[in-house]
N, CA, C and O of each residue as an XYZ file, in Angstrom:
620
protein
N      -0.586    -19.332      9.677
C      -0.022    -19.573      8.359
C      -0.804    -20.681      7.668
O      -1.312    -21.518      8.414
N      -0.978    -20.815      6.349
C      -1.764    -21.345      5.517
C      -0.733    -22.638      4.662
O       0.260    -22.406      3.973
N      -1.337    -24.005      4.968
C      -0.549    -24.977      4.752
C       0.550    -24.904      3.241
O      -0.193    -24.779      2.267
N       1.766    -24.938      2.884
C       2.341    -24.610      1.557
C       1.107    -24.443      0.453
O       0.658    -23.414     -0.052
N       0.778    -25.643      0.290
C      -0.031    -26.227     -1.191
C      -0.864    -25.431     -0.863
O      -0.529    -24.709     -1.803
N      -1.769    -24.789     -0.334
C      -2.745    -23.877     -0.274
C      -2.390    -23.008     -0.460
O      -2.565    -22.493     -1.565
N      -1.572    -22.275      0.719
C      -0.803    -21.033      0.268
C      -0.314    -20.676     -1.461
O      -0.738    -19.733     -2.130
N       0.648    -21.693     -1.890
C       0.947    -21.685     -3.271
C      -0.334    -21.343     -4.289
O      -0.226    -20.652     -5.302
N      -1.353    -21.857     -3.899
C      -2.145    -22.375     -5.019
C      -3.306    -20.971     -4.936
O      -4.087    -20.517     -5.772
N      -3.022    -20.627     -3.708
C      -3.946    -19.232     -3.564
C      -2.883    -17.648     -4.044
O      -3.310    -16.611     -4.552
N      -1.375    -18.003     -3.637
C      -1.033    -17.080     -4.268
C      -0.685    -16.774     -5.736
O      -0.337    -15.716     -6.259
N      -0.901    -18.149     -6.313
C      -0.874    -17.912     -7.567
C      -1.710    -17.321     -8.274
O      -1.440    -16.486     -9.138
N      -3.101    -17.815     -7.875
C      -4.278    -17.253     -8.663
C      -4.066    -15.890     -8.809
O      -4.205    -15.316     -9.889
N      -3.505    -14.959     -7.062
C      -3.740    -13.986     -7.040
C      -2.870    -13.221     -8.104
O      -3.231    -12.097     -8.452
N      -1.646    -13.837     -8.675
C      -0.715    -13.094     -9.321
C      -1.107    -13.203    -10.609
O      -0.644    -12.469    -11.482
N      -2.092    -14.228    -10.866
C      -2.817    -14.071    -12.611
C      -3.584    -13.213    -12.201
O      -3.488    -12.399    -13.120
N      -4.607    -12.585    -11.170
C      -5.480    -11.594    -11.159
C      -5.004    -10.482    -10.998
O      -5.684     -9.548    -11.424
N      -3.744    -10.179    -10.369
C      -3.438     -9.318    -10.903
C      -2.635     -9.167    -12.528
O      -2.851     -8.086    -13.077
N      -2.013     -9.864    -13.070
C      -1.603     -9.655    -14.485
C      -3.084     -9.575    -14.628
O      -3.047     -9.044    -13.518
N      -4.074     -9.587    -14.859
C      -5.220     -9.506    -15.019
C      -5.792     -8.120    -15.024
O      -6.714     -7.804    -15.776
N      -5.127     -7.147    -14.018
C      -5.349     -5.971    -13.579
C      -4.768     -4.875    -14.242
O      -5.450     -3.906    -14.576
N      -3.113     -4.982    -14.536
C      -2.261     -4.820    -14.875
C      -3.149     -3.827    -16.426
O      -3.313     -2.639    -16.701
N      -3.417     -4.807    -16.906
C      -3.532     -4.085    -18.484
C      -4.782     -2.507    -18.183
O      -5.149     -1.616    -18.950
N      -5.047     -2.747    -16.972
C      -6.363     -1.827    -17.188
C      -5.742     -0.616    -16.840
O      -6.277      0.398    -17.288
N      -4.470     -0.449    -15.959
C      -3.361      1.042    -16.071
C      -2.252      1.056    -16.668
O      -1.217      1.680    -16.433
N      -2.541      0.282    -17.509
C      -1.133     -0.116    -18.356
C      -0.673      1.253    -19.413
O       0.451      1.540    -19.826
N      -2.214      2.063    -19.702
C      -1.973      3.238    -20.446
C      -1.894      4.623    -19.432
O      -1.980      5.731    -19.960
N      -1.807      4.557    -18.665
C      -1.771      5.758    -17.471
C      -0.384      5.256    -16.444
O       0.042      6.041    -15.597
N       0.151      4.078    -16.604
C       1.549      3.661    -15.901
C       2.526      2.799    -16.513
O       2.503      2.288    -17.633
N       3.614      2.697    -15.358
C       4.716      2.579    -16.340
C       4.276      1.144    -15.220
O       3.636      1.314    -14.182
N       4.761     -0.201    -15.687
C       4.476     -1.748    -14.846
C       5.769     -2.253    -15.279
O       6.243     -2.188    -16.413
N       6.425     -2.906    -13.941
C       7.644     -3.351    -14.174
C       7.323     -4.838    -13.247
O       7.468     -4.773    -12.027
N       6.878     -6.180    -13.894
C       6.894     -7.366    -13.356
C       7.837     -8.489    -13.430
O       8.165     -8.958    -14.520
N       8.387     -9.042    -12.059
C       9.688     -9.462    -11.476
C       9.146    -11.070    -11.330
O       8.204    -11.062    -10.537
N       9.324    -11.966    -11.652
C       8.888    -13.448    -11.089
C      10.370    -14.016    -11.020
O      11.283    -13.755    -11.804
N      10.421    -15.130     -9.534
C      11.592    -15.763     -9.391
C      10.834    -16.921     -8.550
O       9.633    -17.069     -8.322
N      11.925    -17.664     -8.180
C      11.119    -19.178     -7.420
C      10.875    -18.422     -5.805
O      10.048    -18.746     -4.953
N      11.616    -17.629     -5.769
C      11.352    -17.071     -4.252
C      10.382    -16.039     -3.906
O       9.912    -15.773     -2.800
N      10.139    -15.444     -5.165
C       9.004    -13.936     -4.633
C       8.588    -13.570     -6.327
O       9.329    -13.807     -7.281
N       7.451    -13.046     -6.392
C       6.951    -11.828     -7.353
C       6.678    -10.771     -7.413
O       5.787    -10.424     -6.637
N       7.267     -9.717     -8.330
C       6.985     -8.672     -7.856
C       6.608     -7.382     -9.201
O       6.913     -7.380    -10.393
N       6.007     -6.606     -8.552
C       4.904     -5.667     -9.535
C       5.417     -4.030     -8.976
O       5.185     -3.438     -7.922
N       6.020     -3.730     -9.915
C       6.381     -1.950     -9.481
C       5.507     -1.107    -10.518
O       5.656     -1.138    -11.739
N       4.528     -0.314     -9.783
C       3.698      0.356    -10.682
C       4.067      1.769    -10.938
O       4.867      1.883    -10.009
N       4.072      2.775    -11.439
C       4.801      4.248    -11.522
C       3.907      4.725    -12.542
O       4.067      4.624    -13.758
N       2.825      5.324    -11.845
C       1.546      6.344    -12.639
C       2.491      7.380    -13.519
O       3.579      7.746    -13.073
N       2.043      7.781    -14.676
C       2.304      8.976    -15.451
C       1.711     10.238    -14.794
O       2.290     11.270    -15.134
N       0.816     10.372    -14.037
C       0.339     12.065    -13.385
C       1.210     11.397    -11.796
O       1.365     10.428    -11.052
N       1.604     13.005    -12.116
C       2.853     12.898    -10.510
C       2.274     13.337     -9.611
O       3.022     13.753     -8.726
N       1.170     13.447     -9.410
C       0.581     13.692     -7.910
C      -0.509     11.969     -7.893
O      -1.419     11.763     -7.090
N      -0.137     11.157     -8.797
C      -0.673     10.036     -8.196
C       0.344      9.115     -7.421
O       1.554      9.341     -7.405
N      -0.243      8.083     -6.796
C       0.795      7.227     -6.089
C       1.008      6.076     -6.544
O       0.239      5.157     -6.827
N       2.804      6.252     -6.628
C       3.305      4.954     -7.014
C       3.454      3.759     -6.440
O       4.062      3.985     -5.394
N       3.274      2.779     -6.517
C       3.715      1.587     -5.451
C       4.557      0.471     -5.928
O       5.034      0.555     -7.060
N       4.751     -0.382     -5.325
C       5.237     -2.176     -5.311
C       4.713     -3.092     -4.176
O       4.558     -3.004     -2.958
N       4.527     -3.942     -5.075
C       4.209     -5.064     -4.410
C       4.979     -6.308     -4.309
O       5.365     -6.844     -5.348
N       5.192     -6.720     -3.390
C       6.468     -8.015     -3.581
C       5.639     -9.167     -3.074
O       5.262     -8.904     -1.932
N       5.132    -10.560     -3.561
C       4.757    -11.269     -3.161
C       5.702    -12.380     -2.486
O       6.587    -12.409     -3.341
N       6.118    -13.370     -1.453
C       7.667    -13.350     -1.196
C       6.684    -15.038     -0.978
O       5.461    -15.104     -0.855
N       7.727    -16.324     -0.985
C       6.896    -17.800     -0.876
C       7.052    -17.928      0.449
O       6.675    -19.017      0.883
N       7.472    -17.192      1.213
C       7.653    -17.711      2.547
C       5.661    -17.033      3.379
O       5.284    -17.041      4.551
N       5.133    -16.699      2.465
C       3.874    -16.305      3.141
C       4.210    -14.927      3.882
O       3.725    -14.672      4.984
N       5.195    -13.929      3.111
C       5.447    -12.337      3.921
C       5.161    -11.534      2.192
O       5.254    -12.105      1.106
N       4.863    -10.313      2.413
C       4.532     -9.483      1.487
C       5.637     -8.540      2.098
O       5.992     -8.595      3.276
N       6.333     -7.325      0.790
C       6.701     -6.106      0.835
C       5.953     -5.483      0.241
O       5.365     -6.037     -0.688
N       5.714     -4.252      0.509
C       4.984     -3.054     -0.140
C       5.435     -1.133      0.204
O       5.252     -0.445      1.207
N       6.039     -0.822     -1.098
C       6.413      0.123     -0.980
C       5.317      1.303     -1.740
O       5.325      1.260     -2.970
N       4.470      2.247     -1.151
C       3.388      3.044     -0.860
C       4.104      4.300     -1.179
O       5.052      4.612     -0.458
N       3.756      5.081     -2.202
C       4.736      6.526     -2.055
C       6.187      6.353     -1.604
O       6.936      5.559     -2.172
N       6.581      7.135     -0.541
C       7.625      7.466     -0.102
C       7.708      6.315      1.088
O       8.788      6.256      1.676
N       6.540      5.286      1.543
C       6.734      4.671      2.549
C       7.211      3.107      2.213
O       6.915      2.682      1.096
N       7.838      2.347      3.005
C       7.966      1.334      2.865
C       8.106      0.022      3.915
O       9.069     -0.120      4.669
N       6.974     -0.909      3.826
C       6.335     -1.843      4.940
C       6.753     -3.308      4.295
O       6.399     -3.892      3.271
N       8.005     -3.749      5.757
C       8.233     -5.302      4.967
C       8.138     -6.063      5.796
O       8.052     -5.812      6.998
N       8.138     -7.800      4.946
C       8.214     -8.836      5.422
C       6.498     -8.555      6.713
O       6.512     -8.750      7.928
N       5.694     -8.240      6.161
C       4.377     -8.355      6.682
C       3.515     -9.964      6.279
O       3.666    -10.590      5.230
N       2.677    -10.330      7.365
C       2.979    -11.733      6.989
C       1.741    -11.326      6.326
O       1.024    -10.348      6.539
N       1.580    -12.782      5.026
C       0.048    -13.101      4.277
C      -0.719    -13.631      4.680
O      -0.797    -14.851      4.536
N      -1.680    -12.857      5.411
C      -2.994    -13.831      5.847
C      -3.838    -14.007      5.346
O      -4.520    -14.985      5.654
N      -4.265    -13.049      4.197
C      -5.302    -13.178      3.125
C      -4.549    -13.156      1.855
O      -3.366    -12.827      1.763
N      -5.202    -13.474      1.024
C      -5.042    -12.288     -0.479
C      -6.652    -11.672     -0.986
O      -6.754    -11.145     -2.094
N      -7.282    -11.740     -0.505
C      -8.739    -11.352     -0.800
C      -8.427     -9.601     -1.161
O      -9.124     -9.052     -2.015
N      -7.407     -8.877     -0.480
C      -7.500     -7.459     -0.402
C      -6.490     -6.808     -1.190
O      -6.249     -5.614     -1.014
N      -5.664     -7.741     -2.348
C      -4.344     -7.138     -2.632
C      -4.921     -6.649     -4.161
O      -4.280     -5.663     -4.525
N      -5.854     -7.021     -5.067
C      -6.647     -6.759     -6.061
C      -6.907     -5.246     -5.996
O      -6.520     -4.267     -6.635
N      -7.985     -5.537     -4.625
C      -8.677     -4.015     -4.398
C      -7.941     -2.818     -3.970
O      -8.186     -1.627     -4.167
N      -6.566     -3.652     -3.064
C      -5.016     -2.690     -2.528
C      -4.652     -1.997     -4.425
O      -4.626     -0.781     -4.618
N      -4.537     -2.485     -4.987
C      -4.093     -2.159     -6.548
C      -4.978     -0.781     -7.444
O      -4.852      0.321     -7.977
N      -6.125     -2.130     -7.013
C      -7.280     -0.530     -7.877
C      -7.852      0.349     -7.025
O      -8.665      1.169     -7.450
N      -7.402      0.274     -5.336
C      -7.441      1.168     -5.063
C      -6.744      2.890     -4.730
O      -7.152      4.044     -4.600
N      -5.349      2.052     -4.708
C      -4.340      2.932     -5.419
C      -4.419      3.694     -6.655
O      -4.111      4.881     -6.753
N      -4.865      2.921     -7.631
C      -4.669      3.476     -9.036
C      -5.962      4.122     -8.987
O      -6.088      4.666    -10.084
N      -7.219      4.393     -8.125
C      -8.459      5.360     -8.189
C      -7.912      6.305     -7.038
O      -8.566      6.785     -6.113
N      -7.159      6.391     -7.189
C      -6.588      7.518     -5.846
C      -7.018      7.627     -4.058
O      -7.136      8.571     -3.277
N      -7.148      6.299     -3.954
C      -7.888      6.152     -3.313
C      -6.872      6.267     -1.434
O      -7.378      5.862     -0.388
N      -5.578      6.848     -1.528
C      -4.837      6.856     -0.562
C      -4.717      8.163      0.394
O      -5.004      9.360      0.400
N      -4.285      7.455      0.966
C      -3.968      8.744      2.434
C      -3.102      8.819      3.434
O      -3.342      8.164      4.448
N      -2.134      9.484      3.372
C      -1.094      9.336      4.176
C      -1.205     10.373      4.938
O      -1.412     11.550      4.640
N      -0.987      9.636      6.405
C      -1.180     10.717      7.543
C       0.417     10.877      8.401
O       0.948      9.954      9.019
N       0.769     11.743      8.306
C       2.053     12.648      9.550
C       1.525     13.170     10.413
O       0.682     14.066     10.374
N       2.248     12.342     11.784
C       2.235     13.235     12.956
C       3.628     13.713     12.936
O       4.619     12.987     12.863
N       3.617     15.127     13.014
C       4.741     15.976     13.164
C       4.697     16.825     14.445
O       3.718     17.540     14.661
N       5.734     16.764     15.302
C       6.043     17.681     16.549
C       5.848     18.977     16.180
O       6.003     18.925     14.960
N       5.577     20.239     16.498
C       5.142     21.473     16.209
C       6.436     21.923     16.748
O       7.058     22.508     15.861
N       7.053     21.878     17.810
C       8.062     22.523     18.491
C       9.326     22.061     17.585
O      10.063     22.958     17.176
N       9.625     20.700     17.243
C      10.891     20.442     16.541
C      10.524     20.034     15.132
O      11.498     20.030     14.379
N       9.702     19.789     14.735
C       9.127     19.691     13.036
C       9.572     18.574     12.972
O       9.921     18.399     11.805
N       9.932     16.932     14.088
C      10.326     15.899     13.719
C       9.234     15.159     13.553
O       8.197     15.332     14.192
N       9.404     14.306     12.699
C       8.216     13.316     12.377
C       8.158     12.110     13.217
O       8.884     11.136     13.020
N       7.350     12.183     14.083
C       6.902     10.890     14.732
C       6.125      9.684     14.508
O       6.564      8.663     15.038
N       5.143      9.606     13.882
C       5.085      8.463     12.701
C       4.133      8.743     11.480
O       3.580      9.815     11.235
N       4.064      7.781     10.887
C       3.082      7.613      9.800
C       2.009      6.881      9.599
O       1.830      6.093     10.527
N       1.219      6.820      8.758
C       0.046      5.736      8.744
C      -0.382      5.913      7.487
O      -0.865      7.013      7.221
N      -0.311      4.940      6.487
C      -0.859      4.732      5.453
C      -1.651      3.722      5.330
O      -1.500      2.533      5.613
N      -3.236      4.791      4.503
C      -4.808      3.671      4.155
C      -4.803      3.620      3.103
O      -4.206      4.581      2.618
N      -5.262      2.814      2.260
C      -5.975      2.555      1.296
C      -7.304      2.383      1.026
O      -7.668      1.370      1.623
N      -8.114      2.826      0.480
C      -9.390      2.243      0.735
C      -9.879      1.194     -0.188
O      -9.889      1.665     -1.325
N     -10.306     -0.090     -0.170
C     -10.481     -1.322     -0.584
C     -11.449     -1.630     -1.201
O     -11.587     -2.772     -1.640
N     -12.727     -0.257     -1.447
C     -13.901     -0.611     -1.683
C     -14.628     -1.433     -0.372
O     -14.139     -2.081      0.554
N     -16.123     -1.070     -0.768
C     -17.173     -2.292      0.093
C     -16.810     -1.834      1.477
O     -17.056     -2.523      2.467
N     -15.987     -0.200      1.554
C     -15.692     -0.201      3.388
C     -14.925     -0.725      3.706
O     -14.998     -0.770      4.935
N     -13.734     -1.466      3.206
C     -12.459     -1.959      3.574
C     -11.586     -1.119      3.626
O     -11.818     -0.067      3.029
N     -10.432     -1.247      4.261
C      -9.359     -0.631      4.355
C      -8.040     -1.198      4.966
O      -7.737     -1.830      5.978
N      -7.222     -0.539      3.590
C      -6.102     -1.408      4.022
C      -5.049     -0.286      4.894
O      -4.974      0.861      4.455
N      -4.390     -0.604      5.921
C      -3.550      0.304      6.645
C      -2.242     -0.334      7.062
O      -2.030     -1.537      7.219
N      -1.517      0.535      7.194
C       0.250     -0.034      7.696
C       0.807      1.502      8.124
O       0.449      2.557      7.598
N       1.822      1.333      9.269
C       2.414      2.718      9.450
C       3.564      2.077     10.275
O       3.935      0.903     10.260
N       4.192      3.460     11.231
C       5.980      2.981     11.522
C       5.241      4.547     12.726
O       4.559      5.551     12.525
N       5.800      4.002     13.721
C       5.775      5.391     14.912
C       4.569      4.579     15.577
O       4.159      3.498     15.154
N       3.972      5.394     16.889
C       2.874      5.163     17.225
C       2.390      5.931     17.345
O       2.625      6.927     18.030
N       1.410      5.625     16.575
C      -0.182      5.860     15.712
C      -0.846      6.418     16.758
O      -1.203      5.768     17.741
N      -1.102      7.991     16.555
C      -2.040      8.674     18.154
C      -3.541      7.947     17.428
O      -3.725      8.000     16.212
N      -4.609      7.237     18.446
C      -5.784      6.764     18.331
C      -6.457      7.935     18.463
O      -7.633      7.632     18.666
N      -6.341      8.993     18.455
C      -7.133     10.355     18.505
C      -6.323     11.468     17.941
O      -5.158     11.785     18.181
N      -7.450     12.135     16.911
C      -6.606     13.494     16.369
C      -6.210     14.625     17.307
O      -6.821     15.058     18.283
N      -5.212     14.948     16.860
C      -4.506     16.181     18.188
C      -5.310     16.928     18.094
O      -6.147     16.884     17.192
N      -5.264     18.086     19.278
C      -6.299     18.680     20.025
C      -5.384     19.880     20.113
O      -4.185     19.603     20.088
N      -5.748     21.322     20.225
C      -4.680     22.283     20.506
C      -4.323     22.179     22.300
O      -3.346     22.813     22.699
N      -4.898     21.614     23.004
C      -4.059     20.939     24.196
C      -3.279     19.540     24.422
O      -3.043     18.873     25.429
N      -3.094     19.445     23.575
C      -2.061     17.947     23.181
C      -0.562     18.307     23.689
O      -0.005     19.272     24.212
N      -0.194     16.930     23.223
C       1.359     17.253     23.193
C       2.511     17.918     22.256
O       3.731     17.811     22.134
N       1.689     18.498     21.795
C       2.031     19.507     20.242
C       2.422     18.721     19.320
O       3.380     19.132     18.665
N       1.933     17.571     19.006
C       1.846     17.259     18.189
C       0.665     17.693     16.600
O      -0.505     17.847     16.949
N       0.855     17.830     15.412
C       0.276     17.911     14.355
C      -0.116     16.775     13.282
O       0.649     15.826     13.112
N      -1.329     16.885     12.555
C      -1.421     16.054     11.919
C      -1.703     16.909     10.834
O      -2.476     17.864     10.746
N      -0.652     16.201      9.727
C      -0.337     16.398      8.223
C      -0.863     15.191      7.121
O      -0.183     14.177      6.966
N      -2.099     15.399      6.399
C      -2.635     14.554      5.378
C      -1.986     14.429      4.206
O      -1.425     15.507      4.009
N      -1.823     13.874      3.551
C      -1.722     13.905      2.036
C      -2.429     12.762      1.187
O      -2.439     11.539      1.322
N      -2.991     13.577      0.307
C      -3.792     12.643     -0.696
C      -3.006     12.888     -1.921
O      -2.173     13.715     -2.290
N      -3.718     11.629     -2.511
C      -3.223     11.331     -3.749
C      -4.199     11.410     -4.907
O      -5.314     10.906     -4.767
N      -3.843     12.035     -6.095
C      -4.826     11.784     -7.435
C      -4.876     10.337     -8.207
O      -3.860      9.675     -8.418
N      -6.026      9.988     -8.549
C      -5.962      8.670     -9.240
C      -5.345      9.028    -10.686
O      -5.310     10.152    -11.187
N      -4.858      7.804    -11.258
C      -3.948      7.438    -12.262
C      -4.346      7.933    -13.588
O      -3.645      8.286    -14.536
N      -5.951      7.869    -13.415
C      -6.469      9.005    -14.831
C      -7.352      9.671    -14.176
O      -8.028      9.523    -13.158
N      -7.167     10.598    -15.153
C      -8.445     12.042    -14.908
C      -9.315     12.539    -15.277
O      -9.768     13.515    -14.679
């Protein structure tokens, strides 16, 4: 964890860079921005419905929420902010991918994993289940993997 006064002084910048960001999908989304002494927060909602919507919650205790499509990852702690800029415009260039492993025999979903891609070869990732480190194989445990991409915010 990053001493208060640092922390503060780095997450602030980041929340003028993003109001900074803000105006450049401001005509392709709908932006709903939340500031309180305890957290900030940015709900973005693209106008084309096969793009992806998100939020971002910046929280002072040094934890982020982020709700990704249909997924939602909290109280993740802040170790950077170097990647939450490029997390933004990389969303809004469609730049996501959500992966399902689904059981073949019972169609239950065993987990998820959502990337972003960050530019420069970065990537941002978060998921819920455990994450097979190898794509299923038709001798697996019947498990399936289900992609979904997303369109960027203009076209």
């Amino acid at each position: 964890m990053l001493p208060d006064d640092v922390f503060r002084a780095r997450l602030q910048s980041t929340i003028t860079a993003l109001r900074y960001w803000a105006p450049s999908v401001a005509d392709a989304a709908r932006l709903d921005e939340t500031e309180c002494s305890d957290y900030w927060r940015l709900n973005v909602e693209p106008n084309v419905d096969s793009a992806c919507p998100f939020e971002i919650i910046l929280h002072a205790d040094q934890r982020y929420d982020v709700s990704i499509a249909d997924e939602t990852y909290e109280s993740r702690p802040i170790e950077a902010f170097e990647w939450i800029v490029p997390f933004a415009n990389g969303i809004a260039n469609g730049e996501v991918v959500q992966r399902r492993w689904i059981s073949r025999l019972t169609g239950l979903e065993r987990s998820v994993e959502t990337l972003v891609l960050l530019g420069g070869g970065g990537v941002w990732s978060d998921g819920r289940g455990e994450i097979p480190q190898k794509r299923p194989t038709l001798d697996d445990d019947g498990t399936e993997l289900r992609e979904k991409r997303f369109l960027p915010y203009r076209r």
